[in-house]
C-alpha positions as CSV (number, residue, x, y, z in Angstrom):
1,X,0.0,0.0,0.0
2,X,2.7,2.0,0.4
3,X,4.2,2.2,-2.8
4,X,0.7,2.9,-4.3
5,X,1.0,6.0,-2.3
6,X,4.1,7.1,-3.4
7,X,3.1,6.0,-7.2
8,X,0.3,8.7,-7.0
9,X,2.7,11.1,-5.0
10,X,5.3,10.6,-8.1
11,X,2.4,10.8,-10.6
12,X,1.0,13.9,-9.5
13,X,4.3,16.0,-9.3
14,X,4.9,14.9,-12.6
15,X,1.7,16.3,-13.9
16,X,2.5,19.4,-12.8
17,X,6.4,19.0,-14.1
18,X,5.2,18.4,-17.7
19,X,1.6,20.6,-17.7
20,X,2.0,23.6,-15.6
21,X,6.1,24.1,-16.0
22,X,6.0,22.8,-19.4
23,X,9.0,20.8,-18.8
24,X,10.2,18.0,-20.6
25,X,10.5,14.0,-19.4
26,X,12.3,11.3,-20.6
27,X,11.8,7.9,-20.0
28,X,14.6,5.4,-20.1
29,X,13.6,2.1,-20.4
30,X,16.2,-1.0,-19.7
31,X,16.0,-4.4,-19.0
32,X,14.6,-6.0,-17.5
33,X,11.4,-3.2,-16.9
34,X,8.6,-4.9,-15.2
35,X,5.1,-4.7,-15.5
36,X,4.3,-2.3,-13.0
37,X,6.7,0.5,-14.0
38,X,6.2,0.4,-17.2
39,X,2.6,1.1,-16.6
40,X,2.7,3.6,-14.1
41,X,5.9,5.6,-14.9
42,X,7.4,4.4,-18.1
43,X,4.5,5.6,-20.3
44,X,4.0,8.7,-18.9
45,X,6.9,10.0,-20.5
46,X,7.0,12.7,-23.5
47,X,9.6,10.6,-25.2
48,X,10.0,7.0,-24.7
49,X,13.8,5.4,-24.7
């Protein structure tokens, strides 16, 4: 339950990083990226490595 917490903490800041700054994020995806943070974190990026 925790990390749910902090997932929506993270997601949330991030919102206001890319809409209200209009700031830029990259994700960097390496192996191996699981499920879960490729859902939640990965794919909210602008552009996707």
């Amino acid at each position: 339950t925790l990390s749910l917490m902090q997932m929506a903490k993270i997601s949330s800041v991030l919102q206001i990083h890319q809409a209200q700054k209009k700031l830029l994020y990259i994700a960097i995806l390496t192996y191996p990226t699981t499920g879960g943070v490729t859902a939640s974190f990965g794919m909210l990026g602008d552009i996707i490595i």
